[in-house]
C-alpha positions in Angstrom: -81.4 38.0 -56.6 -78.9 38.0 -59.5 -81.6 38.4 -62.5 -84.2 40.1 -60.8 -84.6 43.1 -63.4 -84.2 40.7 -67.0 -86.9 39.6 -68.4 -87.7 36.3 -67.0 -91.4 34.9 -66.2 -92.4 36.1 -62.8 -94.6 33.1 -62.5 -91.6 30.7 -62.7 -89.7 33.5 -60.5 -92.2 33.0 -57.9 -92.2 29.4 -58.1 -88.8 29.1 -57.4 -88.5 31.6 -54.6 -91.3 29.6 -53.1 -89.2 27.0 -53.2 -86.0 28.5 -52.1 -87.9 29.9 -48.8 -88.5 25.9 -48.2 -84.7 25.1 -48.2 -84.1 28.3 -46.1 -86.2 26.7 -43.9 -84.8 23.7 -43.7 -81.4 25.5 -43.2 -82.1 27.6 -40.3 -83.9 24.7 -38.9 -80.1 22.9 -38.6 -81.6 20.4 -40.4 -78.6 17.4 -41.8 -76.7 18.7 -44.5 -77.6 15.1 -47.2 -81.1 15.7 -46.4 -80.9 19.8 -47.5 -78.5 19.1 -51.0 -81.3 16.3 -51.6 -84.5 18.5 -51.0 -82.0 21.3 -53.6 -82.0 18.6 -56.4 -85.6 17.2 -55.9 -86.5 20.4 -56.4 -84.9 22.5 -59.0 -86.2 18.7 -61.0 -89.3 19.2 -59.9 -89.3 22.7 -61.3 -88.3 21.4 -64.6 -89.0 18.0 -65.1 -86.2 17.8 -68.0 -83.4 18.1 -65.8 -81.4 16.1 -63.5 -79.3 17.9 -60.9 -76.1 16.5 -58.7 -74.4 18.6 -56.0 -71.0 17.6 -55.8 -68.3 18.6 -52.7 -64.7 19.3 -53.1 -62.4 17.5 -50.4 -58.8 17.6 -50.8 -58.9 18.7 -54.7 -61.1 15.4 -55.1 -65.1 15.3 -56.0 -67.4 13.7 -53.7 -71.1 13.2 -54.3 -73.1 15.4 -52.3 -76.6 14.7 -53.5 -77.5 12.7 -56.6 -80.7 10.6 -56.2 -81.4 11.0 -59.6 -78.5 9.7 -61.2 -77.6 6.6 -62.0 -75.2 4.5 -58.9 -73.4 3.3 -61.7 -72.5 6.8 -62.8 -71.8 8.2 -59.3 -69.2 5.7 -58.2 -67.3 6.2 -61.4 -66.7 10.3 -60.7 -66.7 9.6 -56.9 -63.3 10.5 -55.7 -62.1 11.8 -59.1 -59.4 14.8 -58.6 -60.3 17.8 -60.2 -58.3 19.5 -63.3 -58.9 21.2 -66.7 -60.6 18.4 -68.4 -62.3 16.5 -66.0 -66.0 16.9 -66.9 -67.7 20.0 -66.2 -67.6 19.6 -62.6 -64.5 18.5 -62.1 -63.4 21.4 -64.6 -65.4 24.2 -62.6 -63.9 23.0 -59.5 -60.7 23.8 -61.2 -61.3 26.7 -63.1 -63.6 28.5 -60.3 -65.7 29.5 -63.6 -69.1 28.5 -64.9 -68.6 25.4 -67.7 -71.4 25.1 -70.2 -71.1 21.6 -72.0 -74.2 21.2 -75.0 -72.7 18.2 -75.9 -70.9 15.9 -73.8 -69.7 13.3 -76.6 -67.9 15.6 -78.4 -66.4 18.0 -75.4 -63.1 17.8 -74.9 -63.4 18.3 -71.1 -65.4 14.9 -71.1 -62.6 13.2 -73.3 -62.0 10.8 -70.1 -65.6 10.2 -68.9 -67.7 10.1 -72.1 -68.4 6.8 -72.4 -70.0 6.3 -69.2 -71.9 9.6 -69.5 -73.6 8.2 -72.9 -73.8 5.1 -71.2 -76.3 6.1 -69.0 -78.0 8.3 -71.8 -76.3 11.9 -70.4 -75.7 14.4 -73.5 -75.5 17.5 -71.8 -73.8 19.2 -68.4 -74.1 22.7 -67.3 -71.9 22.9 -64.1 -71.7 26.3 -61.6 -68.8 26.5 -59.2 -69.9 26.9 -55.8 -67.9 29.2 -53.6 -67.7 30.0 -49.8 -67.7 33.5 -48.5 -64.3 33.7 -48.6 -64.2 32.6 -52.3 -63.1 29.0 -51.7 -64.1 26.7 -54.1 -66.4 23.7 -51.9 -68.3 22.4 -54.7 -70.5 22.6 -57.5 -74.4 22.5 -58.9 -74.6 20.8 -62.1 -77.7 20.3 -64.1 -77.7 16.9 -67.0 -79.7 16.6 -69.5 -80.4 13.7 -71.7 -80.4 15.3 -75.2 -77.9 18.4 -76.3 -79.2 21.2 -74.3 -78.0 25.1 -74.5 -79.3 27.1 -71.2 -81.6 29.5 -71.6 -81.6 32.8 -69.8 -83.6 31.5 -66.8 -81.5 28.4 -67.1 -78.7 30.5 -66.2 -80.6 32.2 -63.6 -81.4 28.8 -61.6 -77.7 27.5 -61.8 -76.4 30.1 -60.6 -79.2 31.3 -57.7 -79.5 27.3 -56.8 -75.3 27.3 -56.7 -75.4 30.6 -53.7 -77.9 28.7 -51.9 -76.0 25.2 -51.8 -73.2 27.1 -50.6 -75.4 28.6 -47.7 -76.5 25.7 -46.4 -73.0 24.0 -46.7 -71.1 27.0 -44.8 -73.8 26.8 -42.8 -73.4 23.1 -42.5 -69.8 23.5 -41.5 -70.3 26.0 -39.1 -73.1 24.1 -37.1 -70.4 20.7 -37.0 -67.9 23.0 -36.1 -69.9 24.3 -33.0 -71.3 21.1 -31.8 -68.3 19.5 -32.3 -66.5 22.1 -30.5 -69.5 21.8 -27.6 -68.6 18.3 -27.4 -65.0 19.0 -26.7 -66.0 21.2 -23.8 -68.6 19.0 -22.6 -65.9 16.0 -22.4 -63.5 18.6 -21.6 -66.0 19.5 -18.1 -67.5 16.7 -17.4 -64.4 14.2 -17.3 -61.9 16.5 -16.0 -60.7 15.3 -12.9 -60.3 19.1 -11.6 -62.9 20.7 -9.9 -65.1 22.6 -12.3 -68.2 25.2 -12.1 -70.1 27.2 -14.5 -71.5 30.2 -12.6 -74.1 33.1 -13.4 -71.7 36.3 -12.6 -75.0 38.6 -11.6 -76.6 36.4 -9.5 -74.1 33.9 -8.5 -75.9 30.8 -9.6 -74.3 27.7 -10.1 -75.7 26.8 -13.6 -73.6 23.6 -13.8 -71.0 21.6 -12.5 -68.9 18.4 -13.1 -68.4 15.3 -11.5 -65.5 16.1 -9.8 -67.5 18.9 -8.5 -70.0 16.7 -7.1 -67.9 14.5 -5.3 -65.6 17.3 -4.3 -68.2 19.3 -2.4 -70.8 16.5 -1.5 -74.1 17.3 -3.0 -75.9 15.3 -5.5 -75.7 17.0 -9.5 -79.2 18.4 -9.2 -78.9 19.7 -5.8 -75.6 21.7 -6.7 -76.9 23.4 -9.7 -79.6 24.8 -7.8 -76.9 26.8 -5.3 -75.4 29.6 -5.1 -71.8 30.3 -5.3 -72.4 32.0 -1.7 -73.7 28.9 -0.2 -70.3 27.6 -0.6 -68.0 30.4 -0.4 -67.5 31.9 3.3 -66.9 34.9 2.3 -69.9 37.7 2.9 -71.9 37.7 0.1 -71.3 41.2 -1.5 -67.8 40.6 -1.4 -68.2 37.5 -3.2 -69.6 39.1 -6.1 -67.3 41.9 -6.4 -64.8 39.5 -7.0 -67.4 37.7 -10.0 -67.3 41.1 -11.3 -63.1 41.1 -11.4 -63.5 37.9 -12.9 -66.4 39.0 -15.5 -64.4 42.5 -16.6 -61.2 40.1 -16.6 -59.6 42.6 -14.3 -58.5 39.1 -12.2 -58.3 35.5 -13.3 -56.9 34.4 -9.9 -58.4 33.9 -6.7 -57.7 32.5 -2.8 -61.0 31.8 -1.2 -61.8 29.1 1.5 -65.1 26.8 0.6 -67.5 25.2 2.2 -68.1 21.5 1.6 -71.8 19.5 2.5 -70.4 18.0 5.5 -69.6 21.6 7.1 -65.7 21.2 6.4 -63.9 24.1 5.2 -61.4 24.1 2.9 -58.7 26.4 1.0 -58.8 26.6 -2.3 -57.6 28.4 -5.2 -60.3 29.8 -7.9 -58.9 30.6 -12.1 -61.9 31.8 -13.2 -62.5 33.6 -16.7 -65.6 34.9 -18.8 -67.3 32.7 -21.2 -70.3 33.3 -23.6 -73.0 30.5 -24.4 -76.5 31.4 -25.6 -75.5 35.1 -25.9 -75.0 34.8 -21.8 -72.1 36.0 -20.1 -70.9 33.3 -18.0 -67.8 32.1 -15.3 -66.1 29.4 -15.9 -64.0 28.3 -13.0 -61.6 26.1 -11.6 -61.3 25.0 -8.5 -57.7 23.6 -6.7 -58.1 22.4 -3.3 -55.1 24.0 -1.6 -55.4 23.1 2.1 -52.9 20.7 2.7 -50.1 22.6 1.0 -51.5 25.4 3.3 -50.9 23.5 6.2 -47.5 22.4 4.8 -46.4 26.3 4.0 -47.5 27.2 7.5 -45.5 24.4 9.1 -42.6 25.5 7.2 -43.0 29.1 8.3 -43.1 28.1 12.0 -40.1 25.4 11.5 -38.3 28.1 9.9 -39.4 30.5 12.8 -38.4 28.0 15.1 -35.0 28.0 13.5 -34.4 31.2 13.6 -35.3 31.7 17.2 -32.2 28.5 17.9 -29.5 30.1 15.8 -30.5 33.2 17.7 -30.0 31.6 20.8 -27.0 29.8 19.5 -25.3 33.2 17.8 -25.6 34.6 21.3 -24.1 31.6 23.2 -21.0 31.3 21.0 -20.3 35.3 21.1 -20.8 34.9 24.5 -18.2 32.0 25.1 -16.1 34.3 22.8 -16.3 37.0 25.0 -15.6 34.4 28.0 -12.5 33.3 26.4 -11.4 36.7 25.3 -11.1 37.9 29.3 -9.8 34.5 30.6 -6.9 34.7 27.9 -6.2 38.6 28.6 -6.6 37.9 32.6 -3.8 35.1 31.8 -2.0 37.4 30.1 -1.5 40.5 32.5 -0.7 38.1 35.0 1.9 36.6 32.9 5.6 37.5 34.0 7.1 36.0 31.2 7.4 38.6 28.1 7.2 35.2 25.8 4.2 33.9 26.9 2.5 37.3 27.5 3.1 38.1 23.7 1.5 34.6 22.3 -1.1 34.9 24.9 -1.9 38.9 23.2 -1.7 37.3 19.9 -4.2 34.8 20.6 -7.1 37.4 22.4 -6.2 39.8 19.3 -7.4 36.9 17.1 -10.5 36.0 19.2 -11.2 39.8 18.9 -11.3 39.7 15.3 -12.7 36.2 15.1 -16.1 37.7 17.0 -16.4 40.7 14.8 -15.8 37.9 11.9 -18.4 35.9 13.4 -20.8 38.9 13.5 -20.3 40.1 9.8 -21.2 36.2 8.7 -24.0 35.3 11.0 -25.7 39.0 11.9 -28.2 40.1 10.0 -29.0 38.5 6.4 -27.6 36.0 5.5 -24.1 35.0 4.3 -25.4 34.1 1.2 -26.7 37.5 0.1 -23.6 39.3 1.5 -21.6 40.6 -1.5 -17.4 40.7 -0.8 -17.6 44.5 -1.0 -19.8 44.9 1.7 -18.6 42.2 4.0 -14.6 43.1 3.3 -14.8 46.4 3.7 -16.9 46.9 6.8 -15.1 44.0 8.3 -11.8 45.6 7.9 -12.6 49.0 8.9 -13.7 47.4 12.4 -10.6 45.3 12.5 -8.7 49.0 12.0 -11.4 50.5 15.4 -9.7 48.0 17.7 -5.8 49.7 17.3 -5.4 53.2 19.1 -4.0 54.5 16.8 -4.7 56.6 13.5 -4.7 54.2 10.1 -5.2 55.3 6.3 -7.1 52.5 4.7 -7.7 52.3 0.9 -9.8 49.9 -0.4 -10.3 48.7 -3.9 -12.5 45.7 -3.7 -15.4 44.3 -6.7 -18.5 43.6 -5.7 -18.7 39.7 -6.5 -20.8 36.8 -4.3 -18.7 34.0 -3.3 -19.2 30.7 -1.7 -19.7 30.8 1.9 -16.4 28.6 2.6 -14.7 31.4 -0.1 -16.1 34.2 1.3 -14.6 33.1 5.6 -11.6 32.1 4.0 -10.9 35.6 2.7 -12.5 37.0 5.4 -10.3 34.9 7.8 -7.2 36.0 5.9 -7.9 39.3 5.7 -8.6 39.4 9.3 -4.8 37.9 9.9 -2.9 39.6 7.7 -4.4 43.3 8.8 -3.7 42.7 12.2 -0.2 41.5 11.4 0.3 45.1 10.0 -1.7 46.7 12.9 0.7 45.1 15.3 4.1 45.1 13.4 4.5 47.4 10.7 3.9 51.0 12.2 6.4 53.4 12.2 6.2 56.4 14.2 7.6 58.3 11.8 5.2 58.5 9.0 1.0 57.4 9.4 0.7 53.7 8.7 -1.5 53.2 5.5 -2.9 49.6 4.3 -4.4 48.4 1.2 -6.8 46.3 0.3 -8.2 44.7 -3.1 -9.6 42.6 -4.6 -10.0 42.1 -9.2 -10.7 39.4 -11.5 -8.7 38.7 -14.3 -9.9 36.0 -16.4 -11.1 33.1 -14.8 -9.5 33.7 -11.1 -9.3 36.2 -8.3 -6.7 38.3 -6.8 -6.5 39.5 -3.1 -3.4 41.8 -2.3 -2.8 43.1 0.9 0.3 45.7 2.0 1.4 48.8 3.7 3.8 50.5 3.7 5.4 49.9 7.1 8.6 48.7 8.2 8.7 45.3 6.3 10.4 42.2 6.3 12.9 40.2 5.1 11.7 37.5 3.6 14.4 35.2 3.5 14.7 35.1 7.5 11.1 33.4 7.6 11.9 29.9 8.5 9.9 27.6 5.9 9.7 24.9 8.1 8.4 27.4 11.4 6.8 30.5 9.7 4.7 31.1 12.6 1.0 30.2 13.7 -0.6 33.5 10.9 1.5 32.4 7.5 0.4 29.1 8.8 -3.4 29.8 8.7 -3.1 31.9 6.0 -1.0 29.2 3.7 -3.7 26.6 5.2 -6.9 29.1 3.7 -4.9 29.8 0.7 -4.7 25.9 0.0 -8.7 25.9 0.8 -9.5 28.4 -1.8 -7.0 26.3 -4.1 -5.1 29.4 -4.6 -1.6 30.5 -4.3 0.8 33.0 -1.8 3.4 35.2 -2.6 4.6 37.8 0.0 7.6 40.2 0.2 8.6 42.7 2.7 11.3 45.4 0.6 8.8 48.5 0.6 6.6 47.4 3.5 4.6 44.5 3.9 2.8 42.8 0.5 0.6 40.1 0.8 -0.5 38.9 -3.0 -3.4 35.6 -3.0 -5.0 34.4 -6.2 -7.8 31.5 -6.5 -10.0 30.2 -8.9 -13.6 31.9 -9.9 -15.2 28.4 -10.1 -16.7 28.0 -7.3 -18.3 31.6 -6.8 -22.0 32.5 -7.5 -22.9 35.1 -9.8 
């Protein structure tokens, strides 16, 4: 207490400590906050009988009449909403001010300039008002003490105002913090029990279900009073001990997430998915889960995985069919062609099994292994062309200068296709005995399309003898690819062999 050590009559000291211990009471017992403020005022009159006492709140910078039973209606609804400022009254001045305001005479204060006349009106002369703070030294409201002659406060005066004004405050904070807590209790309680998810409150320890929600109860099929007296491990199908080292995961928050399958009333089991996370009510640790009923996605994602297994076990099958139909039409064409006497017909027969040849290793580079959509152009091109090199018996220098890009899959055949033509048109034609035949390959980006160049430096060409209107079944496919990538060709033979393609970026994947 403030003025414990002044001099101030311990029998009116005891009287009013008495009398606080009452409201402390009353405070602890959550009792409403108009029915505390009131038993304040009735009191602190009834310790002196010459006073009249009004506990006012602050809302929003504006005064509102807390407790005032012995004031006049009249009085109250004319300072009822008032905003507070410098020279509104003494209340509405402490509220401002956040300092104690002593008035002795209220008729000739100029802080009561405004509200005067209804203050003598109903026979007020004199207003002692004490700001009344919260613990974080927020002005909430203040205790004011009339009196109906000019009045100056004596010592103990000063001590009541200012011990009443701490204890208003304590029962307001504490006021607020009860609403705040039930309120917030409600909002859970709402929150569980219309929540159209599936919702438990479990002891971690011993795996009691302490409560559940309605969705709970028609979810797993036992009435409300029969589920709260379960286990969790009546439920779960998991062994028990496991079950609770995964509430203890939960508890320590070491995991929020679980996959469990759960029994329901009528003996089906179910798959479902548990967030659970520590709570703490009534100083108990508690889980508060929820529960997602998983099974028929779990059916779906395990049809999936055998359609998708399925699938896989067809393109197998058809993989090995068409490389086998290529390997069928490879010897048919070269059995036709050995048995060919005309050198014409033997040569275009050649061409064609060379092209099958590449075609299946192609076909294996796009369809073997992952898939074409995680191949990179580096990886395909440059394996691709070292086999197409393998199939020649002879010795080949290949450089290769490719970026590692992904393209479409209708990009990435095209070039691969090209490639594949324009390599063996070297391989076949452009060796010279006299030197070792060397190709390169690659591939850039500049700006916002790609370039593919191809040449050796074999024998070459001229190209002004290629006939435009007949430039032979390979410039044909390769024009036709070109035109598919939306790209353009320019070739020339001077030093060698130079094949030079460029196509757009906007269709590749990055």
């Amino acid at each position: 207490m403030k003025l414990r050590n002044r001099n101030l009559d311990p029998e009116r000291i005891a009287d009013f400590e008495c009398f606080r211990s009452g409201v402390l009471e009353l405070i602890v017992k959550n009792s409403p906050l108009t029915e505390i403020l009131n038993e304040i005022v009735l009191g602190i009159e009834t310790l002196n009988p010459t006073m009249i006492c009004t506990v006012v709140l602050i809302e929003n910078s504006k005064i509102k009449i807390g407790a005032a039973p012995s004031l006049p209606k009249i009085y109250n609804e004319a300072i009822d909403g008032v905003t507070i400022g410098p020279e509104v009254g003494s209340c509405g001045t402490a509220a401002y001010t956040g300092n104690r305001v002593i008035v002795e005479n209220i008729e000739t204060s100029p802080l009561w300039k405004n509200y005067n006349e209804i203050a003598i009106q109903v026979g007020l002369r004199s207003c002692w008002s004490e700001p009344i703070k919260s613990h974080t030294n927020e002005i909430i409201g203040t205790f004011a003490i009339y009196h109906r002659e000019i009045a100056s406060p004596s010592e103990f005066d000063i001590f009541i105002i200012s011990e009443t004004a701490d204890l208003v405050s304590i029962a307001i904070e504490k006021s607020i913090v009860s609403t705040r807590l039930t309120e917030s209790e409600r909002r859970f309680r709402d929150f569980f029990e219309k929540n159209s998810s599936v919702m438990l409150i479990i002891e971690p320890n011993t795996g009691e279900i302490i409560n559940a929600n309605q969705t709970a109860v028609q979810y797993y099929g036992y009435p409300h009073e029969v589920l709260i007296k379960m286990k969790i491990k009546d439920i779960n199908i998991l062994p028990e001990e496991e079950v609770k080292q995964e509430r203890m995961r939960a508890l320590s928050e070491e995991r929020s997430y679980f996959s469990f399958q759960h029994k329901l009333a009528n003996g089906e089991i179910k798959q479902v998915e548990v967030y659970s996370t520590p709570i703490e009510t009534s100083n108990r640790h508690l889980l508060f889960s929820i529960i997602h009923d998983v099974t028929e996605r779990k059916i779906a994602e395990e049809k999936v995985k055998s359609l998708l297994s399925e699938k896989e076990v067809i393109l197998r099958e058809v993989h090995h069919r068409i490389k086998n139909n290529m390997a069928i039409l490879y010897n048919l064409l070269d059995l036709q062609a050995k048995s060919q006497e005309n050198e014409f017909l033997t040569n275009s027969l050649k061409d064609a099994t060379s092209r099958i040849k590449t075609m299946s290793l192609l076909y294996d580079k796009l369809y073997s292994g992952k898939s074409i959509q995680e191949f990179r152009l580096d990886e395909y091109l440059i394996p691709l062309s070292q086999e197409i090199i393998s199939l020649f018996p002879y010795q080949v220098k290949l450089e290769t200068d490719i970026i590692s890009v992904q393209l479409t899959s209708d990009q990435l055949q095209a070039v691969g296709i090209i490639t594949n033509e324009l390599l063996t048109n070297s391989l076949k034609y452009a060796r010279d005995s006299s030197k070792e035949l060397e190709i390169q390959i690659k591939v850039w980006k500049e700006e916002e399309n790609y370039h593919l160049c191809i040449k050796d430096n074999g024998k070459g060409f001229d190209s002004q003898m290629i006939n435009a209107e007949n430039p032979g079944f390979g410039l044909t496919l390769v024009n036709m690819l070109t035109s598919q990538l939306s790209g353009k060709l320019n070739f020339h033979g001077n030093a060698g062999a130079e094949y030079h393609i460029v196509f757009p970026v906007n269709r590749t994947r990055h």
